[in-house]
N, C-alpha and C positions, 0 to 999 in steps of 0.2 A: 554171246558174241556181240560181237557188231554184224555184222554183216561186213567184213572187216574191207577194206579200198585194197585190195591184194591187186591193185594196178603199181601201186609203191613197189612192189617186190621187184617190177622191174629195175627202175631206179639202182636200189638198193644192190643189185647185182653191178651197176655199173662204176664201183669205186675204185676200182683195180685197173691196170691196163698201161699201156703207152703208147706209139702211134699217134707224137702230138700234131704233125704236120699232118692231118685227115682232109681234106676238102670234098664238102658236098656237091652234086650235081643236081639241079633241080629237074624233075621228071620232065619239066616239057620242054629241056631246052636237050635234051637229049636225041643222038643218032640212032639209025636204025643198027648199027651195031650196039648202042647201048640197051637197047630194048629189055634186055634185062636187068632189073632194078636190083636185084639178091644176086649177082654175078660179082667175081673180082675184074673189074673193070682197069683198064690202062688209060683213065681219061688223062686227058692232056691237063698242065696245069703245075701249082703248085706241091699238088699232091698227091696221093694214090686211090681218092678216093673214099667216101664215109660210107662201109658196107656195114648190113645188117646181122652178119654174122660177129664184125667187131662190137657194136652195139649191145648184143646179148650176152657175148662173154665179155667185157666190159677189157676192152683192150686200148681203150685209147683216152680215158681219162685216170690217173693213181692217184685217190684221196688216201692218205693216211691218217691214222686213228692213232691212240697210244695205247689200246687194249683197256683191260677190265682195270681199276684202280681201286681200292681196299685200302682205306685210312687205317692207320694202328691207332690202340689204343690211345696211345700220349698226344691225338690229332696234329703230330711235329710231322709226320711223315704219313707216305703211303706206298702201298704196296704195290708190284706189278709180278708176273710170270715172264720170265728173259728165255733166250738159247742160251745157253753156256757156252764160256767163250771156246772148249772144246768142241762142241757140236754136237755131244753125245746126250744132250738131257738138256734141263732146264732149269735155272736159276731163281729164286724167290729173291727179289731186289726191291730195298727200300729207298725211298729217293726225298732228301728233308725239304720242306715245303721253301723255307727263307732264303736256301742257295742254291739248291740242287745238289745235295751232297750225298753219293752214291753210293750203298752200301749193300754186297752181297751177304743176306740174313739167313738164307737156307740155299746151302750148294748146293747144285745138283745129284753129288756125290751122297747124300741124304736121300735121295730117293731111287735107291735100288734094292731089288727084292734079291735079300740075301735064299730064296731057293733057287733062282732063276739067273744071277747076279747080273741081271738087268734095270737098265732104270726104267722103271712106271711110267705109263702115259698120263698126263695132266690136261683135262678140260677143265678144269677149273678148282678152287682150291678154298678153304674158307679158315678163319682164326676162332680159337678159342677164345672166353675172355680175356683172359692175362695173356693173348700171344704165347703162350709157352709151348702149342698144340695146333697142328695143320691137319685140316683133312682133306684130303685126296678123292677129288672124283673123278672116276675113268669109265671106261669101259659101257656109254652111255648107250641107251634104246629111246626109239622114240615113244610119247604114249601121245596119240593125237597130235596136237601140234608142236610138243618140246619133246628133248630128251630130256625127259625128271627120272626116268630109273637107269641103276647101272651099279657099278662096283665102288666101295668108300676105303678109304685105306687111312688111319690116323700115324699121326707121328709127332714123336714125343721129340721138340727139340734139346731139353736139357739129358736126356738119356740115349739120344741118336735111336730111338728104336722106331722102326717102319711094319708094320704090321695091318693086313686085310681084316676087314668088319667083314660079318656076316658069314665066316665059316660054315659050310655045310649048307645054307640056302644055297636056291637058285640061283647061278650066274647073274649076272646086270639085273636083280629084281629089290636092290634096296632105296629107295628115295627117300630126301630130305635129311637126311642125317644131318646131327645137332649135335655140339657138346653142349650137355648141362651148364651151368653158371659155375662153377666150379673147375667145369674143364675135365672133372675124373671118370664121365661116364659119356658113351653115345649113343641117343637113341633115332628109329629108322621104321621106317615100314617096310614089310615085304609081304606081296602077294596080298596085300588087304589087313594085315594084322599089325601091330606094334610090336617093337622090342626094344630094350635097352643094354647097353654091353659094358661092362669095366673098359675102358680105354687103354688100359695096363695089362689088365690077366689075358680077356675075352670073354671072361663069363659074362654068358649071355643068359636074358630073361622073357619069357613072351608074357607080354602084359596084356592082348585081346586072344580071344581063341576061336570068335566067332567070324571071323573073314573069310569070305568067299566070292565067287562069280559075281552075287549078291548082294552082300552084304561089304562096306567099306568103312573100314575104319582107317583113320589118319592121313585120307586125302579124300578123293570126291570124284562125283560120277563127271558122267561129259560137259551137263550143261552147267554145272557149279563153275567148272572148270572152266570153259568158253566164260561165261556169259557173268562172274563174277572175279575172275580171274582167281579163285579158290584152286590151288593146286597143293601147296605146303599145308598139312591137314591137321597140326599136333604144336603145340606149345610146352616148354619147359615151366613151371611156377621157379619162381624167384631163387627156394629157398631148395631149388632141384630136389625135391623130394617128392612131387606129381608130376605128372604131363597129364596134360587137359586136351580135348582130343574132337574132332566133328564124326560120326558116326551115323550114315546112310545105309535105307534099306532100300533099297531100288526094286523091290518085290511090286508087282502090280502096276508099274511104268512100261507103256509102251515101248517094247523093245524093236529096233529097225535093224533088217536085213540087208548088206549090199554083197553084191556076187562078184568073185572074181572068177573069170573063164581065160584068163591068160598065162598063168602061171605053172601051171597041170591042164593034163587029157581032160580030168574031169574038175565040175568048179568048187570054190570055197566059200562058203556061205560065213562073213562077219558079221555075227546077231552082238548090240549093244545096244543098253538103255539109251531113250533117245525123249522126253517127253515133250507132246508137241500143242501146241497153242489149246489152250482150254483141257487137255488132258491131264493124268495127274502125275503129280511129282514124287518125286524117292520123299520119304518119311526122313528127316534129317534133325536130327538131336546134338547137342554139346554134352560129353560128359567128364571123369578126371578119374586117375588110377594111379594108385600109389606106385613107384618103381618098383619096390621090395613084393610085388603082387597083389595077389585078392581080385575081388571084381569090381569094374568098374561101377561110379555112379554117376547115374544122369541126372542135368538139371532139368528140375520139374517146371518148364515155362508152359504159359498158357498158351492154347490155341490148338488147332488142331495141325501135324507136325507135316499132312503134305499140301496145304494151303495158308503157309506159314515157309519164310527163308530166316536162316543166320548166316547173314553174308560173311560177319566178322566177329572174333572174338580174339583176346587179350590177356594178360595178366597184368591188372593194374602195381605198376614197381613198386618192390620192397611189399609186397602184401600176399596173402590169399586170394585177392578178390579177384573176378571173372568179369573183365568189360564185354558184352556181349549186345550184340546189336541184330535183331530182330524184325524183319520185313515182313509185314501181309502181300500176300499174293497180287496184289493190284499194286505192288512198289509203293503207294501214295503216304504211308507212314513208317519210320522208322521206328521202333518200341527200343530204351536203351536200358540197361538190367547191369544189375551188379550181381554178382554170388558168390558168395563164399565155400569153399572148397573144404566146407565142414557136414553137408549135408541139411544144412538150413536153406530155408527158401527164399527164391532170388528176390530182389528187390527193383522195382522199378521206380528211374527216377527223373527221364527224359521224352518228350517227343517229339520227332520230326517231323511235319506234315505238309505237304503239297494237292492243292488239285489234280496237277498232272503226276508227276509222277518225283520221288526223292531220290539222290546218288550215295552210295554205301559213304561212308566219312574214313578214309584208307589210312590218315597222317595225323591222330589224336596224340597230343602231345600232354605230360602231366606238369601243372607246374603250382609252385608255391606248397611244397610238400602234402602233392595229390590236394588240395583243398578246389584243385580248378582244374579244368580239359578243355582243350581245347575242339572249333568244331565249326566246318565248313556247311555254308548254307544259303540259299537263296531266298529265306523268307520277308525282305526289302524289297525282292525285284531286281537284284542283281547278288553273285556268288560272293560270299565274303565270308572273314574268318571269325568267329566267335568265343571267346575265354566264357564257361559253363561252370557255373558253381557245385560243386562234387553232389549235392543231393537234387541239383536240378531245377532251383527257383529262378537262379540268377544268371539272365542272361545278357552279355555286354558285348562290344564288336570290339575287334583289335584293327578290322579295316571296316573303312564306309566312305561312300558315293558312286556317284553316276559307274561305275567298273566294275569290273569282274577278277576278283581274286581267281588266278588260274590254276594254280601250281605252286607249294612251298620250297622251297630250296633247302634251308635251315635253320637253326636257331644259334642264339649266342644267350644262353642263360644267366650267365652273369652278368651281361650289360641289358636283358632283356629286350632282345633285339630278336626280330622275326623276320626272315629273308624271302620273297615269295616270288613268280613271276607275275606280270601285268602288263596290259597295253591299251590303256584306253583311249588311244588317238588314232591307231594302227590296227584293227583286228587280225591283218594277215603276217604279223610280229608280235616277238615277247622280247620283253624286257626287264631287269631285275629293280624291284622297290625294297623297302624296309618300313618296318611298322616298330611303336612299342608291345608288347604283348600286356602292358596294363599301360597304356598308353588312352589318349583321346581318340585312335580310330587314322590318324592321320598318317600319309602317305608316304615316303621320298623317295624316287625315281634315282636309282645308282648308277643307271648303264650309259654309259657315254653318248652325247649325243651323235657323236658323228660316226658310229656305230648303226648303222640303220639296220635292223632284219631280226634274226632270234637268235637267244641268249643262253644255253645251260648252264651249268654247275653241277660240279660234284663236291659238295661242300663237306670241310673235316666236322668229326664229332662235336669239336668246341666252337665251332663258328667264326675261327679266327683265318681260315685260307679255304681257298675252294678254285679245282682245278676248272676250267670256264672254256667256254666252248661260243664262237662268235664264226655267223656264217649269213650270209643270204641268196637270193635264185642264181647270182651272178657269182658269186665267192664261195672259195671251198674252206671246208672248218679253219678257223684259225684257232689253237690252243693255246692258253696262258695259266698259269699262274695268278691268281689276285689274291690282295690280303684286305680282310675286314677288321674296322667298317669301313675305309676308304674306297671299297673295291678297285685298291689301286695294282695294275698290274705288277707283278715280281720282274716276270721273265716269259718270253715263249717257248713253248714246250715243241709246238710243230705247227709252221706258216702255210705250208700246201704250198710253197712256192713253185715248186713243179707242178702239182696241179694246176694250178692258177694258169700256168706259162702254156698246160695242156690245153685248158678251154680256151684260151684267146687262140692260139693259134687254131682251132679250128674253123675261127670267123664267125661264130654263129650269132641271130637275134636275140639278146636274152630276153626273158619273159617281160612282159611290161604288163604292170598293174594298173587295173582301169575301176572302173565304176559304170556299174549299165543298172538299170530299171526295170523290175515287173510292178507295173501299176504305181504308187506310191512311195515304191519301196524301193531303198537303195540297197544294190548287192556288189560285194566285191568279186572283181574277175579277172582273168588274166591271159592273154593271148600271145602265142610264139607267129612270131611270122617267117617266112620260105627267106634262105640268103640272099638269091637273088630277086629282092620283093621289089615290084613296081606298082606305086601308090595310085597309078593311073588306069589300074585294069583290077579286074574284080576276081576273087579268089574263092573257093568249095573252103566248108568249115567242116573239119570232125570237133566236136564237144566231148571231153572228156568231163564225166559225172560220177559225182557218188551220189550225193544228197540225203543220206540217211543220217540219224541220228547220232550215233558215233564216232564220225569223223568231218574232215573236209578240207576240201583240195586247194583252195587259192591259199598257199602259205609262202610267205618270203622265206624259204629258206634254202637251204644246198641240197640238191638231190639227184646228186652224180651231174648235174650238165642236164639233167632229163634230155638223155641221149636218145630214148624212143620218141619221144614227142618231139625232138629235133629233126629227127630222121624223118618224122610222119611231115614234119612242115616243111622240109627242102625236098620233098616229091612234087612240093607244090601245093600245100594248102595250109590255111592259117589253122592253128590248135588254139583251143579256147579249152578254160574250164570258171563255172561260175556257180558261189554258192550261195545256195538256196535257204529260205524261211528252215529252222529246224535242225543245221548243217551245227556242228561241235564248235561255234565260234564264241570268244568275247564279248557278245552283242547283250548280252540280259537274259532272267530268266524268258521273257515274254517272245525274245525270238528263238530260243530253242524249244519253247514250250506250248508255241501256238499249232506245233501239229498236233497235240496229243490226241489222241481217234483217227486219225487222218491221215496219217505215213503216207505218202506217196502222192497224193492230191495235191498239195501244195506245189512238193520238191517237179511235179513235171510242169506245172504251172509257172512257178519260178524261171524255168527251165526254156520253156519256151517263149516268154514277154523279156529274158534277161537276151538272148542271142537277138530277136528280134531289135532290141535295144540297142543294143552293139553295132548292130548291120546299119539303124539309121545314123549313131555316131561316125561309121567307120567305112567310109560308101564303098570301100577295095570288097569287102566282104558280100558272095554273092549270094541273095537268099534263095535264089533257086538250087542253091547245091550245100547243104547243111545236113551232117552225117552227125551223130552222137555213140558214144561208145562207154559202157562202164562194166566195173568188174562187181560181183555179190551183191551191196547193196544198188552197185550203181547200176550191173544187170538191171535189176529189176527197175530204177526210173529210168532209163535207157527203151525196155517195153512200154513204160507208162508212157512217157513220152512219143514214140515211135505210133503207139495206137490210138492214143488221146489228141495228140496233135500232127495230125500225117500230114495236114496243111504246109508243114514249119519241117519238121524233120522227115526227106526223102530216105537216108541209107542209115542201119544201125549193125551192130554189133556189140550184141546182151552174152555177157560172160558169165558162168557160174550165178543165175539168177535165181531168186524168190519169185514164182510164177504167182501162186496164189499164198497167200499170206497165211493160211490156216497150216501148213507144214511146217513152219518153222518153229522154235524152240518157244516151252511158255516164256521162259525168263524175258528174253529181249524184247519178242513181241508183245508180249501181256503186257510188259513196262512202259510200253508207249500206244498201245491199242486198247488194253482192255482185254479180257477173252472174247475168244469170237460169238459164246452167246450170250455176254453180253454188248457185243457191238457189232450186231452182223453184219449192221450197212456200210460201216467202217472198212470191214474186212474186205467187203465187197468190191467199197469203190477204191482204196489202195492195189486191189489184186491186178495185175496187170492183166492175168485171163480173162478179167469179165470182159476188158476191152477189145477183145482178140479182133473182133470183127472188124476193128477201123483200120489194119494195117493196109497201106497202100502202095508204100515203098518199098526199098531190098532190105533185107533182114536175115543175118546169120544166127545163129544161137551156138554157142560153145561151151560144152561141160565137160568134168571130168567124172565115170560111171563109180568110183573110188570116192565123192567126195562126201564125209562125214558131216562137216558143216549143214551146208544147203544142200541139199539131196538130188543125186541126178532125176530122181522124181518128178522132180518140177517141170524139167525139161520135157518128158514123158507126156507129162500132163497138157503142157502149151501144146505142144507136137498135134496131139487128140486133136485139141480145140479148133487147132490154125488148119487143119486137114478137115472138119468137119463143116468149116466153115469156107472151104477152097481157097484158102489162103496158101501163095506158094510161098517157100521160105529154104534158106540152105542151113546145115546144120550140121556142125563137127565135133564130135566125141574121142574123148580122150580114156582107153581104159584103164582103169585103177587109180587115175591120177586123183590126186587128193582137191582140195578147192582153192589150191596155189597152182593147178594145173602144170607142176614144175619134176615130177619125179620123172628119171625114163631119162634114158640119153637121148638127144636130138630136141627134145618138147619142147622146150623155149621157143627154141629159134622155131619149131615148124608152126607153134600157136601163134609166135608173131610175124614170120612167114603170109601166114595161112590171113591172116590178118591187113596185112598190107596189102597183097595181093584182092583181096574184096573191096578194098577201098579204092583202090586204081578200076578195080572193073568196072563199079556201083557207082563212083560217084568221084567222076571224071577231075584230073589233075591241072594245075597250072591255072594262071593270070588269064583272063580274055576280054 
């Protein structure tokens, strides 16, 4: 994982909705009839009022989106999933990039199950190579945090034939399905094993035999999954004659138990591998298995295979070979390996290395017929992209200077053109640049200037159009059309002009981007202030924090209106959030990498000289009344902070938190601590329970007894500590609920309910 900012999820709930005329009331200018804050109130006014139940279910701002979009092959056009203009199903619609020229490519009338003569349900949908073959995913389960299993159904456009994968298995138990290169076979996992089907007959083949509870083949246990994003587990070769495959024995990995006592008389015990800092890991190999059967072979790499990761693996195009990238336990060297898919031995030809710690390389691109690969890295002191000469001597930048290559967009091969995101003036924006890929390293900035905020792209396969996505705190997405290399806009696809018309009319402050100070060091921050704000009188701060490595929160971009932290600041207090030394920014490696040992020490460090900072720039701000509040990782500097610096922060509320560090998962932790025997003083002073005893102020704790992530363990643990130590503290539990704290009808609203309400009690409202 990350210890992920699951405070986003609020956000992200709020893009739906309408009720543009909202008007807030600010908590202290309220009557004793308004006394309650969570009520539908009849204030007097323009409007009916900005209630926290519309907040939650997101009724009063409608961002729209244009769905999932799938370039075809001829990258002239892209794909989308419509209703049909009947209603009864769904239409496969291509739409050409230069006009918008709208074309229904697969009726809905295409997807009905001639046993049932109904049309199929459609979450989502994928192409073969040549387009000629859709596959059908329906029928989805969750595993952890997505739905990856469920029912696969292919369809033969040139023959109209609609026909279910995986006859005779379990219900929703197939993920990842793949057409071969060819298009004439599909292969799938279920239940831990492999198979591949004719696309045409059904005959089906099982290519593993040994999957179980246990044992996985062609996907991966929990923390591959979290903390590498490893979920799609199996690769086709080129020449679809193998599939090459990741194969985990989770035999010997501490397995964790949570209870469910709510759902039945009596309760459910969920045991999963779970391995936790310093403990040991599933045993996890690469190996390849011909279609046609037999047994598989594994590649013989060195090391010992549960203190050893392969985050990634490959088929280098048009070949045999096997790109395969290889992590020590300590993350701090990548090992890069070729193999050939003959039973010869791998070949090593690259190494990655860092003091603190290396990032998997996700976007290796081949070019100059395989002679070169491309390859992201920090070893300058700042992230940039690298062209790598195939056996590994020759190493050359395609970008350099003072910046941080972020994010690549795409390529244009035949003008040798490399599209990436950047922002080295701006860390809290991106922006789109172009490099040559055998180029001098040299940079050019495409995104218009008067465009201030972030940038996406969905760029077609040939680098000649890419649909673009332009937004910041204040504006909701604007969708376009651009054609390359001009990135000159075509046409808009979708303005939010409603949107837009939703947020202004609710009057609110939008976020204003500041600059505050821990010691030497400049941190970017950003504060909402109350509507009715008076510059002359001093205001209670909540802090919203993440601070962990993973992510971080001052970004210029759209996110819904951040209608809860709107809400939180017209009760009457200003919202701040500020990021810290170590925080997922464009800054260099040296500022994401100066916590390595240290998680947490910094980030509350930060945390308290940045607010302090702000309070002397900003005199409305009153330091007697500063509340801090984070979710997972931010939990946990939310405690650090709370206990390390009770001086600075009076009121908190630690969500889903990491109490003590040695619980959590090896991958994430170990990649930025080290194990815990080898760093025990680390562990120590990052844990927020060592510091139990400084707490001084009010203090909720909020977990869900469900959550896989971070374990409600934690909570359990703190609980001990702050009780043995007579510390008084309130505490609200959520059962079953996972570490989004969101399953269960009502939970939203009564976690952010339950929330607001503490923050009125603890740590009083309004200007004074």
């Amino acid at each position: 994982m990350k210890l992920k900012k699951i405070i986003l999820l609020a956000a992200g709930c709020l893009l739906c909705g309408g009720m543009a005329s909202a008007q807030i009331m600010p908590w202290e200018n309220r009557t004793e009839t308004d006394s309650d804050p969570f009520a539908k109130s009849n204030a007097k006014g323009t409007g009916s009022g900005l209630h926290l139940d519309d907040v939650v279910n997101g009724r009063l701002i409608h961002t729209r989106g244009i769905g999932a979009t799938n370039w075809l092959k001829d990258g002239e056009r892209y794909s989308r999933i419509e209703p049909a203009s009947d209603k009864k199903g769904f239409d496969i619609v291509a739409y050409r990039a230069k006009d918008n020229k709208r074309e229904v490519i697969v009726p809905s009338s295409m997807f009905i199950d001639k046993k049932t003569g109904k049309h199929i349900p459609i979450r989502s949908v994928s192409w073969s190579d040549d387009n000629s073959k859709l596959l059908v995913y329906n029928n989805t389960r969750r595993v952890w945090r997505y739905d990856t299993r469920g029912d696969y159904w292919v369809l033969d456009l040139k023959t109209g034939m609609l026909r279910q994968l995986g006859v005779g298995l379990p219900e929703s138990s197939l993920m990842f399905a793949k057409f071969s290169p060819d298009g004439s076979k599909v292969a799938y996992v279920s239940k831990n094993n492999l198979y591949v089907e004719d696309a045409a007959t059904g005959e089906r083949r099982q290519l593993t035999t040994d999957g179980n509870d246990k044992i996985v083949n062609g996907t991966f246990d929990w923390v591959y999954e979290e903390e590498f994003a490893c979920r799609d587990g199996f690769r086709w070769s080129p020449d679809g004659t193998k599939i090459a495959f990741w194969h985990s024995d989770t035999d010997g990995t501490g397995f964790f138990d949570m209870i469910n006592t709510t759902d039945s008389i009596y309760p459910k015990i969920i045991h999963f591998p779970y391995p936790k800092a310093g403990t040991l890991n599933s045993a996890v190999k690469v190996g390849y298995v011909s279609i046609n059967g037999g047994e598989p072979v594994y590649i013989d790499l060195p090391g010992d295979q549960r203190e050893n990761y392969i985050p990634r693996m490959e088929f280098i195009p048009a070949s045999d070979e096997l790109f395969i990238q290889q992590m020590n336990r300590p993350q701090n060297t990548n090992k890069v390996w070729i193999a050939r898919t003959d039973g010869s031995k791998p070949r090593h030809i690259f190494t990655d290395q860092d003091a603190a710690w290396v990032n998997t390389n996700d976007n290796v691109l081949w070019l100059d017929g395989n002679k070169w690969f491309t390859w992201e890295s920090e070893r300058d002191g700042w992230r940039h992209l690298y062209r790598v000469s195939r056996d590994g001597k020759v190493i050359e930048p395609v970008t350099k200077g003072e910046y941080d290559y972020i994010s690549p967009v795409g390529v244009d091969l035949k003008k040798g053109t490399v599209y990436f995101i950047a922002s080295p003036d701006n860390f809290t924006q991106r922006y789109l640049y172009s490099a040559q890929l055998f180029g001098n390293g040299e940079a050019k900035r495409l995104s218009p200037a008067d465009q201030q905020g972030q940038h996406r792209y969905n760029m077609s396969p040939t680098g000649k159009w890419a649909v673009h996505t332009f937004s910041n705190a204040a504006t909701p997405s604007k969708i376009d059309m651009v054609s390359f290399p001009a990135n000159k806009s075509v046409r808009m696809i979708e303005d939010n002009a409603e949107a837009a018309a939703q947020y202004k009319a609710l009057g609110l402050n939008p976020k204003e981007f500041v600059k505050v100070k821990s010691g030497d060091l400049t941190l970017d921050a950003w504060m909402i202030k109350p509507k009715n704000f008076d510059p002359s009188k001093k205001y209670p701060v909540i802090v919203e924090v993440y601070g962990e490595p993973a992510s971080s929160t001052v970004q210029d971009v759209w996110g819904g209106g951040d209608l809860w932290n709107q809400y939180m600041a017209n009760l009457g207090y200003i919202v701040v959030s500020i990021d810290n030394r170590g925080a997922a920014c464009p800054r260099g490696r040296e500022w994401r990498k100066c916590i390595y040992g240290e998680v947490g020490t910094f980030a509350s460090q930060d945390q308290a000289r940045g607010i302090l900072s702000m309070a002397e720039q900003f005199p409305f701000i009153d330091k007697e009344r500063i509340g801090i509040t984070g979710w997972s990782g931010g939990g946990s500097q939310t405690l650090n902070c709370m206990f390390r610096y009770p001086e600075v922060f009076s009121t908190g509320i630690a969500i889903a938190f990491v109490a003590d560090q040695r619980t959590y998962d090896t991958i994430y932790q170990e990649r930025y601590m080290n194990t815990p025997q080898n760093n025990p003083e680390g562990y120590k002073k990052g844990s927020p329970i060592s510091y139990a005893d400084g707490l001084k102020g009010d203090l909720l704790l909020i977990h869900g007894t469900g959550d896989d992530n971070v374990h409600y363990q934690n909570t359990e643990m703190l609980v001990n500590e702050l009780v043995k130590r007579g510390k008084l503290f309130s505490q609200l539990s959520y059962p079953n609920r996972s570490h989004g704290i969101y399953e269960g009808e009502g939970t939203t609203l009564h976690l952010r309910k339950s929330m607001a309400k503490y923050w009125l009690d603890h740590l009083p409202a309004g200007g004074r």
